[in-house]
MIPADREN-135550 format. One line per field, with one value per residue (C-alpha): residue number from 1; x, y, z. Coordinates in pm, 1 decimal, padded with zeros to 6 digits, always signed. Example, Ala and Ser with C-alpha at 12.3 -4.5 7.8 and 13.67 -1.06 7.14 Angstrom:
BEGIN
kollo	(1/2)
xx	(+01230.0/+01367.0)
yy	(-00450.0/-00106.0)
zz	(+00780.0/+00714.0)
***
This chain:
BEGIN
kollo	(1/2/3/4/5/6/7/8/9/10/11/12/13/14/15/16/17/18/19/20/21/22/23/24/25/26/27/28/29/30/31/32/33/34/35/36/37/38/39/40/41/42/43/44/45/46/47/48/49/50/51/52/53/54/55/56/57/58/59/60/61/62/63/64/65/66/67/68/69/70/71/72/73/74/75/76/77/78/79/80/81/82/83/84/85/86/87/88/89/90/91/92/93/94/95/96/97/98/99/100/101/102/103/104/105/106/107/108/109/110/111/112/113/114/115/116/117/118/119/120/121/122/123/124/125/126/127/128/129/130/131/132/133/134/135/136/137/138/139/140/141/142/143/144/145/146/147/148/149/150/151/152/153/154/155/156/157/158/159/160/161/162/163/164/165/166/167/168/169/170/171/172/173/174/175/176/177/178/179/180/181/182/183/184/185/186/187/188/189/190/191/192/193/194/195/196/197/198/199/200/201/202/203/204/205/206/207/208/209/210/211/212/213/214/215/216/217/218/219/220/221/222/223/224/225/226/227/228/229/230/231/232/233/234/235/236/237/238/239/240/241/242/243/244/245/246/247/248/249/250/251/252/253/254/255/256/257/258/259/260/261/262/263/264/265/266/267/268/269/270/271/272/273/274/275/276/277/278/279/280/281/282/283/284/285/286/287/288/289/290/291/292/293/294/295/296/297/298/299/300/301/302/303/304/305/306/307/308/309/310/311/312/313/314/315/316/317/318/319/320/321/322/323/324/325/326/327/328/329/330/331/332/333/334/335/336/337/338/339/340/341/342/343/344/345/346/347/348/349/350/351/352/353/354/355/356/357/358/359/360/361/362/363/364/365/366/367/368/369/370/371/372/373/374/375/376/377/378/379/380/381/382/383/384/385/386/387/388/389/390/391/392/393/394/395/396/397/398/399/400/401/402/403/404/405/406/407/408/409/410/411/412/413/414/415/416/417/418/419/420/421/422/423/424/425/426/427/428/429/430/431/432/433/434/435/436/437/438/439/440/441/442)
xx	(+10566.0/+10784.8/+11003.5/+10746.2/+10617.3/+10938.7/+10963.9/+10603.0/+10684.3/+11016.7/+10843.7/+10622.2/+10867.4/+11082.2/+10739.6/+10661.3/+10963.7/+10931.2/+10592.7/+10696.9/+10957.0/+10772.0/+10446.2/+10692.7/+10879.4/+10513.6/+10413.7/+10761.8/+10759.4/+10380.2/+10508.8/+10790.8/+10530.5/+10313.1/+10604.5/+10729.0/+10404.2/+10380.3/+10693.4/+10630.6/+10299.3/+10544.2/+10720.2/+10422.0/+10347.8/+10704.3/+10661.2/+10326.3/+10335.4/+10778.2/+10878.0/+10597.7/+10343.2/+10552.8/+10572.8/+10227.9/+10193.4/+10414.4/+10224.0/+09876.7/+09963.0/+10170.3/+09816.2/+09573.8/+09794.2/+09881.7/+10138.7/+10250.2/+10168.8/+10302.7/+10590.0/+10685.9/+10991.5/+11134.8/+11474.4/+11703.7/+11968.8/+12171.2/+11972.6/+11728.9/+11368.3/+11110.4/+10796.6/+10647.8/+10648.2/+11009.0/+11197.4/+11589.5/+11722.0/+11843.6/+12210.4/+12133.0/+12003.1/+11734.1/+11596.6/+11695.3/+11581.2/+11488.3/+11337.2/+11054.2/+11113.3/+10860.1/+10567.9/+10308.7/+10148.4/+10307.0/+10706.4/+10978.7/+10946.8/+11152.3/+11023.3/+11075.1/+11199.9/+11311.9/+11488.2/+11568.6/+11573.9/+11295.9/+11404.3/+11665.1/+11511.9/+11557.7/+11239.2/+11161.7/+10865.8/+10862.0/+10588.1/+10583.3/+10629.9/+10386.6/+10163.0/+10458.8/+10533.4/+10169.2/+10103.4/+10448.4/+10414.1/+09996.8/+10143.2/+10415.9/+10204.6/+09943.9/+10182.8/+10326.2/+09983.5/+09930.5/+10244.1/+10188.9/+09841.2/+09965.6/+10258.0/+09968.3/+09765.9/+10052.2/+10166.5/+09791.3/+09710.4/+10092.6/+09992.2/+09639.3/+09826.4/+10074.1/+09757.4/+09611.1/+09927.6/+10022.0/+09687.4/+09670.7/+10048.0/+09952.6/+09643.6/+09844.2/+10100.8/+09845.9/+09686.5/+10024.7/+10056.9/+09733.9/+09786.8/+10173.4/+09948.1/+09724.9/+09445.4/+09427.2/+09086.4/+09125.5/+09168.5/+09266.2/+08986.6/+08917.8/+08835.5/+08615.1/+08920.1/+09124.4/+09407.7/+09796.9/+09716.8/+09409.9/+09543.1/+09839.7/+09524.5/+09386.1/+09693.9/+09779.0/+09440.4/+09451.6/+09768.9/+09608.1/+09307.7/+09526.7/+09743.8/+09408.5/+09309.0/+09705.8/+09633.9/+09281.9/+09427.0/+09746.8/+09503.1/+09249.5/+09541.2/+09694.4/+09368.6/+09334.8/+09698.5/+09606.9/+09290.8/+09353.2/+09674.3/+09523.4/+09340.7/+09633.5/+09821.6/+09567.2/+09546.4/+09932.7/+09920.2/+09646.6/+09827.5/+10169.5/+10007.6/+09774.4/+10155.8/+10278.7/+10041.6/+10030.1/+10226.7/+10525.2/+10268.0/+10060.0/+10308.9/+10489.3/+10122.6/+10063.1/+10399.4/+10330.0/+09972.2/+10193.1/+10389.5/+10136.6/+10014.1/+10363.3/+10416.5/+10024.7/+10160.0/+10480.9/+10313.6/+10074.6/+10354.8/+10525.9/+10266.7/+10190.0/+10546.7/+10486.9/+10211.3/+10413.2/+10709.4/+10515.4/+10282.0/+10604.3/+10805.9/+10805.8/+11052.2/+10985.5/+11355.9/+11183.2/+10900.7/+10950.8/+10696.4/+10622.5/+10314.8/+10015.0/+09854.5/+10107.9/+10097.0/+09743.7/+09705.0/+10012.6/+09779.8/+09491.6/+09688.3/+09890.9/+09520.7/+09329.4/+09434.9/+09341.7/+09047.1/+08956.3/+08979.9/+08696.5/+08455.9/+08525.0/+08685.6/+08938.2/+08940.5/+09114.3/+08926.5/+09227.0/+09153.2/+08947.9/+09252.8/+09597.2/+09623.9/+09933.5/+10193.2/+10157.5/+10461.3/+10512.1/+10711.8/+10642.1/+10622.6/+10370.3/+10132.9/+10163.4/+10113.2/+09846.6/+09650.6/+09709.0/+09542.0/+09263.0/+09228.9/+09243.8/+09010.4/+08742.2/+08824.4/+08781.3/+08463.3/+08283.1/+08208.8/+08188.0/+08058.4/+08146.4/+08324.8/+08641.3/+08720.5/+08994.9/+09010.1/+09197.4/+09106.0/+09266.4/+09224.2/+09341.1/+09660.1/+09750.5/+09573.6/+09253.4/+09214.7/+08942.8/+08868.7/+08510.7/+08341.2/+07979.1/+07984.3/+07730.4/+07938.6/+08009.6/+07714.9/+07776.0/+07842.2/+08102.0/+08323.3/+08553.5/+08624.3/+08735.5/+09053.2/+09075.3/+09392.4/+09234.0/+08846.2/+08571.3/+08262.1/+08233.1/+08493.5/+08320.7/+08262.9/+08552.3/+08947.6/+09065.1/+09226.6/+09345.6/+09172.5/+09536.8/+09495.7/+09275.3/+09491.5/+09756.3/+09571.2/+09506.4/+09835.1/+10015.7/+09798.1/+09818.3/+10208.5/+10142.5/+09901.4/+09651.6/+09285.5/+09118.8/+08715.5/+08487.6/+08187.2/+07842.8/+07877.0/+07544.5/+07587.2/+07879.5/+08185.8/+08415.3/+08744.0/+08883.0/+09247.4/+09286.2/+09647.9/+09805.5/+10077.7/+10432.0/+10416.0/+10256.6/+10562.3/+10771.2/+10579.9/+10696.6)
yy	(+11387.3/+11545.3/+11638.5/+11840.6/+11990.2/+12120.4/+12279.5/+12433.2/+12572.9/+12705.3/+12901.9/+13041.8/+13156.8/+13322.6/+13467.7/+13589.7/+13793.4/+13968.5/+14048.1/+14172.1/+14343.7/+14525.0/+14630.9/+14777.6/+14948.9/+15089.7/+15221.3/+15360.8/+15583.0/+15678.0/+15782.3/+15995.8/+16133.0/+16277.9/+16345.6/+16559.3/+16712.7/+16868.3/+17043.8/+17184.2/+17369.3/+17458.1/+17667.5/+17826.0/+17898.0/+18059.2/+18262.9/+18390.6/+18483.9/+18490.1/+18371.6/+18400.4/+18225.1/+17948.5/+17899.0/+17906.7/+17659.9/+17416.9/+17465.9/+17401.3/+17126.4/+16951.5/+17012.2/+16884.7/+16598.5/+16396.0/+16206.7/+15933.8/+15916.2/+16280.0/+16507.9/+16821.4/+17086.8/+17416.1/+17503.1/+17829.1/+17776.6/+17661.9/+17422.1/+17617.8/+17467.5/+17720.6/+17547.5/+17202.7/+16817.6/+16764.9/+16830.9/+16878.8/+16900.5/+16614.8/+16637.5/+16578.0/+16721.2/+16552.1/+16243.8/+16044.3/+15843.4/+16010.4/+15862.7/+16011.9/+16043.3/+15797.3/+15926.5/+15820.2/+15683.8/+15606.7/+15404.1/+15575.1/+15523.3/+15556.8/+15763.7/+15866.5/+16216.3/+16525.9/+16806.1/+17118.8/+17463.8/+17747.7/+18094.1/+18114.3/+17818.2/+17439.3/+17256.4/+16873.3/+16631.1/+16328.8/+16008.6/+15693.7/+15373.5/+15206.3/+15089.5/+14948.2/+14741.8/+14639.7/+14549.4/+14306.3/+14164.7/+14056.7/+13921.8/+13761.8/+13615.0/+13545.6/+13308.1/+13120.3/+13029.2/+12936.3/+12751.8/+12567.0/+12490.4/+12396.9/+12155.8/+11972.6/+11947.1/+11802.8/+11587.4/+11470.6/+11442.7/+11237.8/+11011.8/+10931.4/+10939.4/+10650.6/+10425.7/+10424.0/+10375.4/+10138.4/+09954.6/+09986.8/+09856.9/+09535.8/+09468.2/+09482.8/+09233.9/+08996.5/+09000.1/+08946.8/+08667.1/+08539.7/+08522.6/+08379.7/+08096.6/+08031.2/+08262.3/+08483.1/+08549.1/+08797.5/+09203.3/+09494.2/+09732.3/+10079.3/+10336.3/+10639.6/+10866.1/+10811.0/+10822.9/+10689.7/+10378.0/+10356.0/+10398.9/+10123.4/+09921.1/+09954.0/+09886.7/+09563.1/+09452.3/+09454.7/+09226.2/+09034.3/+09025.8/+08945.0/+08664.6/+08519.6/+08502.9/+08363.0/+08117.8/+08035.5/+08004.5/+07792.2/+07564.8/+07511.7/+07499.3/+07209.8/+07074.5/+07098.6/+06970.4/+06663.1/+06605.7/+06652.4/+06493.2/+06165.0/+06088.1/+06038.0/+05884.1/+05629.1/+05582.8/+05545.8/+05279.4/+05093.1/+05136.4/+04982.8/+04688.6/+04580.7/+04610.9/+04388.6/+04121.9/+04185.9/+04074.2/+04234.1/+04406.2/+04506.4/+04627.8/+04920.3/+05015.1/+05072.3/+05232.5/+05497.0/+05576.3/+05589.9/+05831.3/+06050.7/+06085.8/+06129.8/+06415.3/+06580.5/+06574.4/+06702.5/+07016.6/+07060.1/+07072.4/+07304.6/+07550.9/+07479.2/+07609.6/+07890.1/+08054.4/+08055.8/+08243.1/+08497.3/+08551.6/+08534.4/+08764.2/+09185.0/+09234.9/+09456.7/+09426.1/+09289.7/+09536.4/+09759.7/+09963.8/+09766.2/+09819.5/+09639.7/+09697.8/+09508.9/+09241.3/+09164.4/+09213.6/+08905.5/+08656.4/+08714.1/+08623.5/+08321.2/+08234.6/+08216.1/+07876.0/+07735.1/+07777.1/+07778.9/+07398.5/+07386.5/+07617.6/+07910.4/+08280.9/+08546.5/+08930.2/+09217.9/+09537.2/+09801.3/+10145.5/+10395.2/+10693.5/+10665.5/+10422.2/+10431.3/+10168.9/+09921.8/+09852.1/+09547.1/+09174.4/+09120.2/+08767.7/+08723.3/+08961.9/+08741.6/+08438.5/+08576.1/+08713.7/+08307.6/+08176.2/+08406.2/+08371.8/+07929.9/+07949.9/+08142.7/+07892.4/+07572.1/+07671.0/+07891.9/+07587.0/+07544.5/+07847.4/+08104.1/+08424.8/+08532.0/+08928.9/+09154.0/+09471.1/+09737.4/+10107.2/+10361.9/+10319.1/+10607.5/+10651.4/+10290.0/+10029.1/+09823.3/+09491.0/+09268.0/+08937.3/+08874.0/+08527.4/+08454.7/+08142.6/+08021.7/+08267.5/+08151.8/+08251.9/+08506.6/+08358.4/+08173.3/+08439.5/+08470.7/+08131.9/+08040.6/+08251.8/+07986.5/+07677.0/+07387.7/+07530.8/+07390.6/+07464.6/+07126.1/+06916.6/+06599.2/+06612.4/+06872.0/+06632.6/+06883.7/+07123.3/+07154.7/+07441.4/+07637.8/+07854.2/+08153.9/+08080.0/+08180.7/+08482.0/+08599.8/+08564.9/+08784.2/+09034.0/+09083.0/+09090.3/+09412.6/+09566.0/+09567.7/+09480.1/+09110.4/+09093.3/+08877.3/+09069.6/+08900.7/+08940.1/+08840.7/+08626.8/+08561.8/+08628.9/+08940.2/+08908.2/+09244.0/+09354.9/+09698.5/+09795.5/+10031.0/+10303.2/+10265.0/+10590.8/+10376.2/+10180.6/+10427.4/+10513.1/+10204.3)
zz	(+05403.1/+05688.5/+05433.2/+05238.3/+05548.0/+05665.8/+05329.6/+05370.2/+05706.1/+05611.6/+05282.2/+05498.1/+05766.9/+05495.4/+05313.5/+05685.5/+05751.5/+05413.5/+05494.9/+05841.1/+05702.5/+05396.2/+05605.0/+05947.4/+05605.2/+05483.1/+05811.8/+05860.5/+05557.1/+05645.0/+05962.3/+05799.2/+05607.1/+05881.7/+06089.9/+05779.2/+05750.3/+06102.5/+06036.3/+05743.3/+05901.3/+06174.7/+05913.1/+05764.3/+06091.8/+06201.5/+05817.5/+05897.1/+06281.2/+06356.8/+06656.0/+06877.9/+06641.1/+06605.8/+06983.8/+06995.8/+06743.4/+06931.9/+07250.2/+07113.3/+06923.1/+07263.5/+07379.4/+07106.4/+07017.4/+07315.4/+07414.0/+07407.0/+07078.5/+06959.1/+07101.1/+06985.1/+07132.7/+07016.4/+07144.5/+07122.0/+06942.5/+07220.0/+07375.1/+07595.5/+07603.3/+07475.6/+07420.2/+07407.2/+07524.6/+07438.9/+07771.5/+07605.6/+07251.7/+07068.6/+06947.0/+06559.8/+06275.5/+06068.5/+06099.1/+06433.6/+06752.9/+07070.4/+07403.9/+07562.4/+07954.8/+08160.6/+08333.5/+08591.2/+08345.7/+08050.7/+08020.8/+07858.6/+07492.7/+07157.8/+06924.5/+06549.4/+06530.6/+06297.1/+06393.1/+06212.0/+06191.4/+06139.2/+06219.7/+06494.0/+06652.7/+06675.7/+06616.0/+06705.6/+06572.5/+06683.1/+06675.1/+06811.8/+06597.6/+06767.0/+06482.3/+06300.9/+06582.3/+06645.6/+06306.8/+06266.0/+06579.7/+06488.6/+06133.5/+06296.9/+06545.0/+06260.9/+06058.3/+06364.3/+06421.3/+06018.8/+06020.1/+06308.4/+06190.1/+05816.0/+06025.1/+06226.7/+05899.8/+05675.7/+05958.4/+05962.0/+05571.8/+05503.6/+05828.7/+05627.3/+05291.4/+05443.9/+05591.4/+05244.3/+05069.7/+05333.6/+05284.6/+04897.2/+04860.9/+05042.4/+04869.2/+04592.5/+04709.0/+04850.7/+04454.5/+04291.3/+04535.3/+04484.9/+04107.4/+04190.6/+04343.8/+04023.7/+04114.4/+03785.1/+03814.2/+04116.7/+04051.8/+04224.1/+04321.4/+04151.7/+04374.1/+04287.1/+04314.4/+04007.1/+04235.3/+04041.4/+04238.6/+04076.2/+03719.5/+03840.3/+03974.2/+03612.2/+03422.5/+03666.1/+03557.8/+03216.8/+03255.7/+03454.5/+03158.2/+02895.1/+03120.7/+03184.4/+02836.6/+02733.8/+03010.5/+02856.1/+02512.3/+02632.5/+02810.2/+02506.8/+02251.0/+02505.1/+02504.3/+02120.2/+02030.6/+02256.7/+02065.7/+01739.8/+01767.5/+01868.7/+01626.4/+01373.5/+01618.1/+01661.4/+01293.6/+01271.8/+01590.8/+01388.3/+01029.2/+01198.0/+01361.0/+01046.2/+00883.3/+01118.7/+01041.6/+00626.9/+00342.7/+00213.6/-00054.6/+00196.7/+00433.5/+00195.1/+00156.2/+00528.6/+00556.1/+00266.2/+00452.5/+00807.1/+00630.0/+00446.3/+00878.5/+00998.4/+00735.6/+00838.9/+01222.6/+01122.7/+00921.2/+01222.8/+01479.7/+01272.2/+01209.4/+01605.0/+01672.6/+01392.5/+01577.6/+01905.1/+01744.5/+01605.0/+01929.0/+02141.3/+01941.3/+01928.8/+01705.1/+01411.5/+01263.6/+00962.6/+00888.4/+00588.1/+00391.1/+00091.2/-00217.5/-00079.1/-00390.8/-00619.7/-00360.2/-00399.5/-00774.0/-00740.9/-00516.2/-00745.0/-01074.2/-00861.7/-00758.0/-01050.2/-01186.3/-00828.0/-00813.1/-01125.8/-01093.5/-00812.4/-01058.3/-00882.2/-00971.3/-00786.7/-00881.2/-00734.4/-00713.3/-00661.5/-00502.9/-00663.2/-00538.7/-00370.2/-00074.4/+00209.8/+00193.6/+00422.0/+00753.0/+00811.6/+00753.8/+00392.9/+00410.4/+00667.7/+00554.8/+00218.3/+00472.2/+00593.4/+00289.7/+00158.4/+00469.2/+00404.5/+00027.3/+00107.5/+00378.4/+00136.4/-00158.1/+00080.0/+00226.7/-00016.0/-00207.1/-00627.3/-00832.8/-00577.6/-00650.6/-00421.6/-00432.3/-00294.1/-00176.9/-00096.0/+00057.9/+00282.7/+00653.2/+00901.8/+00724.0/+00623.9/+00409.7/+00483.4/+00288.4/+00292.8/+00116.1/-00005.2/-00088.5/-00174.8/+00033.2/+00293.2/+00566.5/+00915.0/+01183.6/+01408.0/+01723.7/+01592.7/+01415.8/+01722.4/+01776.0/+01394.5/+01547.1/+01799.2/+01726.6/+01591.0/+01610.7/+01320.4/+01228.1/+01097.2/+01297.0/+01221.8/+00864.0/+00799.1/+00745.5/+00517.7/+00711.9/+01070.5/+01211.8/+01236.9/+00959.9/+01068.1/+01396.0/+01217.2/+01047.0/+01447.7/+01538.5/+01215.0/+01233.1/+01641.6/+01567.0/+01347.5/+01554.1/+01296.1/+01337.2/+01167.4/+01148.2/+00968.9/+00893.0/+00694.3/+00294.4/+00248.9/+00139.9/+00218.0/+00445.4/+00430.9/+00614.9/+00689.6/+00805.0/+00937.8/+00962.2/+01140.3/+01004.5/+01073.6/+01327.4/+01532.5/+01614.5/+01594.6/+01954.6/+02083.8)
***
């Protein structure tokens, strides 16, 4: 702030001086003028009355116009005082300097003067510069003061700048050091200034938001993997000890079931791992623009003989006009679009119809998959997204609550938008992506 105050008062020094210098320069040349002026009427006066008038001239206007402020002489041609103020001759011709002698009442005094020749005569006009003076010397003044008051003022605004700074830049370090500590639920404070360290304040907090809610999810997946691991873990511990005590019949059948569990931990874990890749990762190495269109008319013919064994049916209702290739990772979209299209056919239930869709979002595709199952109640439509959530967890063994965890996760990964939205009946499941500009951002 000293800094940017020594630059304000040196601006306005140098913006001083060339005001000083351009008004003294104005009232010069207005001088001049008038100086001018005076003897040009002296020469209309020596052309319309010779010699004689033009003394007279001279004498009434040393009379009318007063010194100090106005001095007038006419000389002979060698010097000899004739008539007026002006006591001796100056030795130049033209524009020039000469000093007016002090008085009793008045100091001796530099004036502005012009000296020529009418007639047979040398005639000086001079005026004082007094105004010019006056005038540079108030603006002068006027600017010290100005500067001296912008100086105090800067010095004054940069010390209350650096308090709340100060203050602000420790309130932030005492919140980073809360949440070091374990304390994510604590935020900066927004002020009503939407100052930069409010829009860092805003920014910190949204981290803060979204390591709150990876916290939250790390701590209910933890809390998930724990208990839907134990269950088949108990049912391995139990399968292994009724082997120990069984026949040798017996025993190859316990070990087949313990292996049909080791194998449904072993996919769990995986897709467990899965999910954390693709929520850890940001890189887009792998994302191409590819046909979304040909990729869903695929699933629906790879489909159809699927579900056709649990009485149910898969169409694909292409685009009524053009539709933007989708950006992305080929392969997980596809993942994705499975999950999806298995999560509709496992709990739509027998006789239900599965649809998919495809339209134009804002400048990429939107795809949706429609079933005219019993739906999933609103409150609950976030927390499907949730590792290892059921709607059903005590009647439901088929699946492991991972899939639409997975659907979450994908679509996160490309930026793109997942909703589940009442078909009545019915659920629709709709992906919003995103165009491949928007990376390009990034």
């Amino acid at each position: 702030m000293l800094l940017v105050t020594a630059v304000l008062v040196i601006v306005l020094s140098i913006a001083g001086l060339f005001a000083y210098d351009r008004i003294t320069s104005a009232l010069t040349d207005q001088l001049r003028a008038s100086v001018a002026e005076d003897f040009v009427l002296m020469q209309d006066a020596e052309q319309r009355a010779g010699e004689l008038g033009l003394a007279q001239f001279i004498t009434w206007a040393s009379a009318t116009r007063a010194a100090p402020t106005f001095a007038f002489g006419l000389f002979t041609q060698s010097g000899v005082h004739v008539a007026g103020n002006i006591a001796s001759a100056p030795d130049f011709t033209g524009w020039g300097t000469i000093t007016l002698p002090a008085s009793t009442s008045e100091p001796a005094r530099d004036m502005l003067a012009r000296a020529g020749v009418i007639g047979d005569h040398v005639v000086v006009v001079a005026s004082t510069n007094d105004d010019a003076a006056t005038v540079g010397a108030v603006v002068l003044e006027t600017l010290a003061i100005a500067g001296l008051v912008i100086a105090l003022a800067g010095l004054a605004v940069g010390y209350i700048a650096s308090r709340n700074a100060s203050r602000k830049l420790r309130r932030l370090a005492q919140t980073l050091e809360s949440v070091a500590g374990g304390n994510t639920a604590v935020r900066l404070p927004i002020s009503h200034r939407n100052d930069q360290f409010d829009f860092v304040s805003r920014e910190i907090n949204a981290y803060l938001d979204r390591l709150s809610e990876l916290m939250a999810t790390l701590r209910n997946t933890a809390i998930a993997i724990a208990h839907d691991l134990k269950s088949p873990l108990n049912r391995v511990s139990i399968l292994l000890q009724n082997a120990a005590a069984a026949g040798p019949e017996e025993t190859a059948d316990y070990l087949d079931r313990v292996q049909v569990e080791m194998d449904g931990l072993k996919d769990t874990l995986d897709t467990i791992l899965r999910i954390s890749r693709i929520e850890a990762s940001d890189d887009t190495s792998a994302f191409a623009p590819f046909d979304m269109d040909e990729m869903l008319a695929d699933l629906a013919q790879t489909f159809a003989p699927v579900v056709e064994d649990q009485q149910q049916t898969i169409t694909y209702s292409p685009p009524d006009g053009p539709v933007s290739q989708a950006f992305g990772d080929r392969r997980m979209l596809q993942q994705l679009l499975v999950n999806l299209i298995e999560n509709a056919a496992r709990y739509a239930g027998p006789g239900a119809a599965i649809t998919l869709g495809l339209g134009e979002g804002d400048g990429a595709p939107v795809v949706w998959v429609r079933d005219t199952g019993p739906g999933i109640p609103d409150e609950k439509r976030e927390r499907v997204f949730e590792p290892f959530y059921r709607l059903n967890a005590e009647r439901d063994e088929r699946g492991t609550g991972l899939g639409l965890a997975m659907v979450k996760a994908i679509a996160a990964r490309h930026r793109a938008g997942i909703v589940l939205e009442d078909a009545r009946p019915g659920l629709i499941a709709r992906l919003t992506m995103v165009p491949q500009s928007a990376f390009s951002r990034h």
